[in-house]
C-alpha positions in Angstrom: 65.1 -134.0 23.1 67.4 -131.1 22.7 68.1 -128.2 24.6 67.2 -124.5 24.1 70.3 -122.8 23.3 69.8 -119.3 23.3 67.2 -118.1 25.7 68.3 -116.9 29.1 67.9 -118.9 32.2 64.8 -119.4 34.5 63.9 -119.6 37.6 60.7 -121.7 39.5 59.1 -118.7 39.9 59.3 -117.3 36.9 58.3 -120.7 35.3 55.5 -119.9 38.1 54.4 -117.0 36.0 54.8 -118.8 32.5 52.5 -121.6 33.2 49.7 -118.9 35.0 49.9 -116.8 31.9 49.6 -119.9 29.5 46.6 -121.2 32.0 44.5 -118.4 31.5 43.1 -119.3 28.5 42.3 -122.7 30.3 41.6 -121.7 33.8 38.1 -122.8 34.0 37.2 -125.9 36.9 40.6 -125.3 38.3 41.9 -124.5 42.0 45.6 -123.0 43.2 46.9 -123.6 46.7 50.0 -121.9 48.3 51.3 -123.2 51.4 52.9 -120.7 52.6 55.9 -122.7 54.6 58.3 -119.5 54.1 55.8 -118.1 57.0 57.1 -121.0 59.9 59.8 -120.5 62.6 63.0 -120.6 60.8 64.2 -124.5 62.4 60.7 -125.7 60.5 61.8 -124.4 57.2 64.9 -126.2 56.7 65.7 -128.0 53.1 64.8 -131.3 54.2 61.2 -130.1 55.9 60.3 -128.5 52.5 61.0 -131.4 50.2 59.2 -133.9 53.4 56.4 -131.4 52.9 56.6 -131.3 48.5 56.9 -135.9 48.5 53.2 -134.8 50.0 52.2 -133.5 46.7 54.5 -135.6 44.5 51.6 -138.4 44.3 48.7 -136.4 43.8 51.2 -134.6 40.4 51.0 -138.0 38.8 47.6 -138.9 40.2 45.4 -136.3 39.2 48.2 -134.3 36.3 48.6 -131.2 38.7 51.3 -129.1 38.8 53.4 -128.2 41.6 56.2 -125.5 42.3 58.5 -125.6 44.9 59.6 -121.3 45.1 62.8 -120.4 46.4 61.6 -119.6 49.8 59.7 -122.6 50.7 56.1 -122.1 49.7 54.5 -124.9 47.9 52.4 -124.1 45.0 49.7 -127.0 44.0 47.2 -126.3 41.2 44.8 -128.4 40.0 41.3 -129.3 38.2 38.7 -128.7 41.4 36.7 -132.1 41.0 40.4 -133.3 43.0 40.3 -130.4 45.6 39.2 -133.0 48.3 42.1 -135.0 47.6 44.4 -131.5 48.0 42.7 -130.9 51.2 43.6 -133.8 52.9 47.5 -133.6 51.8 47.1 -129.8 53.2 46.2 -131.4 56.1 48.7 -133.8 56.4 51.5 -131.0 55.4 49.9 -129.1 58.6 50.4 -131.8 61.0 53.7 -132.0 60.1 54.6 -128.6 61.8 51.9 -128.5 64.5 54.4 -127.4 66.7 54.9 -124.0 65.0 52.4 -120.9 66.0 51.5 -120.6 62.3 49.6 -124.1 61.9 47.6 -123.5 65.5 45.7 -120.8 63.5 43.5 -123.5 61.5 40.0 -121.9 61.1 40.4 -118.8 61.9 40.2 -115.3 59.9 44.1 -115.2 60.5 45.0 -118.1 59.4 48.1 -117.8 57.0 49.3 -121.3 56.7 47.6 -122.1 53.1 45.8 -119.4 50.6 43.1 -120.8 48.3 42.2 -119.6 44.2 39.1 -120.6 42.6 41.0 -119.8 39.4 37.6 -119.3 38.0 36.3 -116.2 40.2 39.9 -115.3 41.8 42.3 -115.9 38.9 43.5 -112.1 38.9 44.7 -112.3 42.1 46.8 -115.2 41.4 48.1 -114.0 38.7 49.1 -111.1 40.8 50.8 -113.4 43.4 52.9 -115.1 40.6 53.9 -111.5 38.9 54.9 -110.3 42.5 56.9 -113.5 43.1 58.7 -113.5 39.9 59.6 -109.9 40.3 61.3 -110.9 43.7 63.0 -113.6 42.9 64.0 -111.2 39.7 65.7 -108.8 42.3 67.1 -111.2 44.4 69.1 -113.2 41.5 70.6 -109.9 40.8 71.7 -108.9 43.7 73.4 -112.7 44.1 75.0 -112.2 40.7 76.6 -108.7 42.0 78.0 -110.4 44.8 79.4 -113.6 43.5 79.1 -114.0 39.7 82.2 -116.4 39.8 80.5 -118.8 42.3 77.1 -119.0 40.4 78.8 -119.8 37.8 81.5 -122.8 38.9 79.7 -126.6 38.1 80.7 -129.6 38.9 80.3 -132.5 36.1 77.8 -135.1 35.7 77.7 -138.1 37.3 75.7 -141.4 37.5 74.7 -140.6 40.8 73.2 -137.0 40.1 72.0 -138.6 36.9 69.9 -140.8 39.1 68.3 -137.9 41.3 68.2 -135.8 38.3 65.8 -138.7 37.1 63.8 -139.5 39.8 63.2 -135.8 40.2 62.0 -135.2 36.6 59.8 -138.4 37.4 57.2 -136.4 39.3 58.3 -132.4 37.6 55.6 -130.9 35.9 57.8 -130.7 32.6 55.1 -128.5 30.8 56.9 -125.6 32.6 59.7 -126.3 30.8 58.3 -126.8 27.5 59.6 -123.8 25.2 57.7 -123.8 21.9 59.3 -121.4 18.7 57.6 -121.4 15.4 58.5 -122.2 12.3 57.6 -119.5 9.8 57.0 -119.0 5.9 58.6 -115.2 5.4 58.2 -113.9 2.3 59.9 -110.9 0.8 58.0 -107.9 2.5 55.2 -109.8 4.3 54.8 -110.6 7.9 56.1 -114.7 9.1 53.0 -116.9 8.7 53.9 -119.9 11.2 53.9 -123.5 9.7 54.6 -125.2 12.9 55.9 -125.2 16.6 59.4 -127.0 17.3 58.1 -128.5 21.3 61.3 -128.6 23.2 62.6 -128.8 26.7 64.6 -126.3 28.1 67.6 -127.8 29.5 69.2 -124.6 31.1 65.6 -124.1 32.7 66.1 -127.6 33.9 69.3 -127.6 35.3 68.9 -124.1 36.9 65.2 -125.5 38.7 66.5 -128.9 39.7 70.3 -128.7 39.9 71.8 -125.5 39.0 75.4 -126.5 40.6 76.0 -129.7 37.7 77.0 -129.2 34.2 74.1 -131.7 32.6 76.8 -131.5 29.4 79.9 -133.0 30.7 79.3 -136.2 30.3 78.8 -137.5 26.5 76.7 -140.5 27.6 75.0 -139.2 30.8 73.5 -136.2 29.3 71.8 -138.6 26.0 70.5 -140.9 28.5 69.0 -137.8 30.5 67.6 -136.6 27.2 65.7 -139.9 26.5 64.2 -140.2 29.8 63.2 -136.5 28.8 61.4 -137.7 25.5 59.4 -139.8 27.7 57.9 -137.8 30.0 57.6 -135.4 27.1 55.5 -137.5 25.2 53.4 -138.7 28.5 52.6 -134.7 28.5 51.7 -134.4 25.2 49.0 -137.6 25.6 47.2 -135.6 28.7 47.3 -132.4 27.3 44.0 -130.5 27.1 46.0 -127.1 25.6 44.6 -126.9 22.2 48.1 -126.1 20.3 49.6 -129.3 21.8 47.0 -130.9 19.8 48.5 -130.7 16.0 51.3 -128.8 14.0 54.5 -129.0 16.0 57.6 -130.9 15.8 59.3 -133.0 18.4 63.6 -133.9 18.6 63.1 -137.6 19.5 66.2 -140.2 20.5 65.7 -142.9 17.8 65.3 -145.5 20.9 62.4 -143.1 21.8 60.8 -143.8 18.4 60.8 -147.7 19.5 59.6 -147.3 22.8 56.3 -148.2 24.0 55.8 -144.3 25.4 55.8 -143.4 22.0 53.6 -146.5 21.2 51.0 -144.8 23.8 51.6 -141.5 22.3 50.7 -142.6 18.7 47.7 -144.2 20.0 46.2 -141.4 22.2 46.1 -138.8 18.3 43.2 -137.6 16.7 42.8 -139.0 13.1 44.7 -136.6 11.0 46.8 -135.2 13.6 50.1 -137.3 12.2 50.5 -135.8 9.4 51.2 -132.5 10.9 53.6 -133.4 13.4 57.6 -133.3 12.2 59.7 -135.3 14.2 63.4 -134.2 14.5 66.6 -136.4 14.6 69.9 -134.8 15.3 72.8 -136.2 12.6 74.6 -137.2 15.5 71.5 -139.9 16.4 71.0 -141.2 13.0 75.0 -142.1 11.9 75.3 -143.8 15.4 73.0 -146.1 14.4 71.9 -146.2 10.9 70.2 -149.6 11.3 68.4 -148.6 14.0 67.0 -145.1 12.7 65.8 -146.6 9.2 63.6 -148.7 10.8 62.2 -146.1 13.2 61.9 -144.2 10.4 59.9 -146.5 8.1 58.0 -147.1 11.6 56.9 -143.8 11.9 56.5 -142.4 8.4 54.3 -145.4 7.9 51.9 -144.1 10.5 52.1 -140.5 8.4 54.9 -138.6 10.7 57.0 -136.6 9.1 60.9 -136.3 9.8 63.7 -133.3 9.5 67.4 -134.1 9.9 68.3 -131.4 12.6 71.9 -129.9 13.5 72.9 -129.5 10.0 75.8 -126.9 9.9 77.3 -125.0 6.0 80.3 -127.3 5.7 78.1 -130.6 6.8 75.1 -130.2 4.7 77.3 -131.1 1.3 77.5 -135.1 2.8 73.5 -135.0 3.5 71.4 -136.8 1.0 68.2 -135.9 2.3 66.1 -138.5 -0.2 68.6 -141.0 0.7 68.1 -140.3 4.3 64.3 -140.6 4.1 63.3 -137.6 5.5 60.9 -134.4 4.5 63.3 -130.9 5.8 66.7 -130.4 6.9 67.5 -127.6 9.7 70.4 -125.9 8.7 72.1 -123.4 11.4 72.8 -120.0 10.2 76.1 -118.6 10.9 77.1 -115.3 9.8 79.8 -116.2 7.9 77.0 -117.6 5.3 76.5 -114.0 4.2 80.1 -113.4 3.1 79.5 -114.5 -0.2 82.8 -115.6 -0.5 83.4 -116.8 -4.4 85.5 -120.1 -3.2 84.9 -124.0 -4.1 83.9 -124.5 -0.7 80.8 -122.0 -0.7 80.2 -123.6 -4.6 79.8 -126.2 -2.7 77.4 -125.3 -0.1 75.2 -123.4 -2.5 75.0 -126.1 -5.1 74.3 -128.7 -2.2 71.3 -126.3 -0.8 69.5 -126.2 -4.5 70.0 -130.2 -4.2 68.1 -130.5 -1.2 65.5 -128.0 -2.3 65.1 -124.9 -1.5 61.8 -125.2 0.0 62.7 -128.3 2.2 65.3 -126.0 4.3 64.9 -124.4 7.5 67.4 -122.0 8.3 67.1 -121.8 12.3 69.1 -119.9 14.9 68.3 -116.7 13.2 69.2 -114.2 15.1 69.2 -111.3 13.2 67.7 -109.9 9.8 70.6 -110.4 8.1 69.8 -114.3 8.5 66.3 -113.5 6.8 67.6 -111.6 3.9 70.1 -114.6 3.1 67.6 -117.0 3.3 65.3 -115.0 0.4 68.6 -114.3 -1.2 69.2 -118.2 -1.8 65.5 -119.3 -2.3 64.9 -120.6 1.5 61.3 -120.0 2.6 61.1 -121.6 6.3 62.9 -119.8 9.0 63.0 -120.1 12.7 65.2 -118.0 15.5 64.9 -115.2 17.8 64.1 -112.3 15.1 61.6 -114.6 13.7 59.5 -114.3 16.9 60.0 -110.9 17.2 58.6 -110.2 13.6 55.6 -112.7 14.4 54.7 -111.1 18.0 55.3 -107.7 16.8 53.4 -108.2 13.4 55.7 -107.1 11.0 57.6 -108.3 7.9 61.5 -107.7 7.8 63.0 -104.5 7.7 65.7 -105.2 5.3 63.4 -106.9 2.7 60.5 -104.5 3.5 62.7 -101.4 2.1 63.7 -103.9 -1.0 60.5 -104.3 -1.6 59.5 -101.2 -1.6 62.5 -99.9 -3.6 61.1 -102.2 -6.3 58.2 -101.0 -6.6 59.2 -97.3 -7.0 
């Protein structure tokens, strides 16, 4: 499972508002509850009293697939279907007794009580949404005043280590990693016309992750650490994927898998738990680095899974790399390339000979030229026959509805 390199960092509460706005369209039979533990004396709001008061809810995350935020002030946020709200109750409860010695919990019953607020997200879900907005904008104004005051000390990390490994893991164990699932489509863009997506790359972010659960480690320091962090990721990933009752979870999207992952008996469960059908429109993605570690080990996953009717891309594949890939030999359907502005130079050298004639080898069509981050990326890609692209102007074009600027005015140059 790979990280998301080029999206900007997030906080709970803004992965708060992401999973609200994504839950609209299935909000129906669901409840939200906010204990609101920023509201206690000051001594009953300490670190370890808030994550006393979260182990609460940890149980009922796995139990009943809820999802649970912890916001930077201490509030708890719990949200799940309503046939388990009797079950929520009683940990309410339980979180209540915990600080019966504060004013705010004496309150129970009453018109002013303020210790936990209730959403029937099917009659109330505006005003949760507004909660969320209003949370996220705080938090918003408070990371920026912090980044004003001590930039340098926000961003000082100390490396990985087997011990934060192991709470980094136990932590994901009960996160609700759907809040840090980023999806960005893969698009058909043809000369003129608007990107038609083909599929959604599923990923977790791991900047997202590090910032939520452990913003003062650098997850990448450590080689080893960080690909055993990333397997344990693929799991819970895929446990997400088997539960999911979101619609575009159910088909058409690619996942970068660990080759041990494709062996496991998560993915086992995972393969079992798809609609007929479904296979054959999910890509899975291996980075270069995975497959050359190994080779024994991936072709057999590989023949494993394309057996079942999965599809595979060879990910991570850079200009000067992509002349050593055989992609028949390798077994697999696409190859991500990384655009790099240098491709556009056009230099006439042996080298970019090289590159070119290795692209038509692959086939043009079987390419995805990803990390586009400008038009300039799109207009190479038509220049050298690549259809699929992927990046940050590609889902500009797609949300905004429009084809390319730079082959749009071609286009219609041509036709004058």
């Amino acid at each position: 499972m790979k990280q998301g390199t080029t999206e900007k960092t997030t906080s709970v509460e803004r992965l708060l508002l992401d999973h609200v706005e994504r839950l609209e369209r299935n909000r129906a039979g669901r409840r939200a509850v906010v204990i609101r533990l920023s509201r206690l004396r000051p001594n009953n709001r300490g670190s370890r009293q808030i994550r006393i008061a979260a182990n609460t809810f940890e149980a009922l995350v796995k139990q009943f697939d809820g999802q649970m935020f912890v916001l930077q002030q201490g509030d708890i946020v719990f949200i799940c279907k309503y046939e388990n709200a009797s079950a929520v109750d009683a940990a309410v409860t339980k979180v209540r007794y915990l600080f019966d010695d504060d004013p705010l919990t004496a309150q129970l019953g009453t018109d002013a009580d303020g210790f936990a607020d209730w959403f029937d997200l099917d009659t109330d879900f505006t005003r949760f949404r507004a909660l969320a907005e209003e949370t996220a904008r705080e938090d918003e104004a408070g990371r920026k005043r912090l980044e004003a005051i001590a930039p340098a000390a926000m961003a000082e990390r100390q490396p990985m280590d087997p011990t934060a490994l192991g709470e980094l893991i136990n932590a994901i164990a009960t996160a609700d990693v759907s809040n840090l699932l980023r999806r960005q489509a893969v698009c058909t863009i043809a000369p003129g016309e608007v990107p038609r997506p083909l599929f959604r790359e599923l990923y977790v972010s791991i900047a997202d992750l590090r910032d939520t659960i452990m913003p003062r480690r650098d997850l990448f320091s450590d080689r080893w650490l960080f690909q055993y962090l990333t397997q344990t990721l693929d799991k819970r990933v895929l446990a997400l994927l088997r539960k999911a009752d979101d619609v575009e979870l159910a088909h058409s999207y690619s996942l970068n898998l660990n080759v041990s992952t494709l062996l496991s008996p998560e993915f086992l469960a995972f393969d079992a738990s798809l609609k007929s059908g479904a296979r054959g429109s999910i890509v899975i993605e291996i980075e270069k680095v995975e497959i050359f570690a190994d080779l024994g080990a991936y072709l057999f996953a590989r023949d494993f899974a394309r057996e079942r009717g999965y599809r595979f891309c060879l990910d991570s594949v850079t200009r000067l790399t992509l002349p050593f890939m055989d992609r028949n030999r390798l077994g697999v359907d696409l190859i991500k390339l990384f655009w790099n502005p240098d491709m556009a130079e056009g230099k006439s050298s042996d080298r970019e000979r090289e590159f070119l004639t290795a692209l038509e080898r692959v086939g043009n069509g079987r390419v995805i030229l990803a990390r586009c981050d400008t038009e300039q990326a799109i207009e190479f890609g038509h220049r050298t026959g690549i259809k699929l692209f992927q990046g940050r102007i590609v889902d500009t074009l797609l949300n905004a509805r429009r084809p390319p600027t730079l082959t749009r005015n071609r286009v219609a140059a041509a036709s004058r």
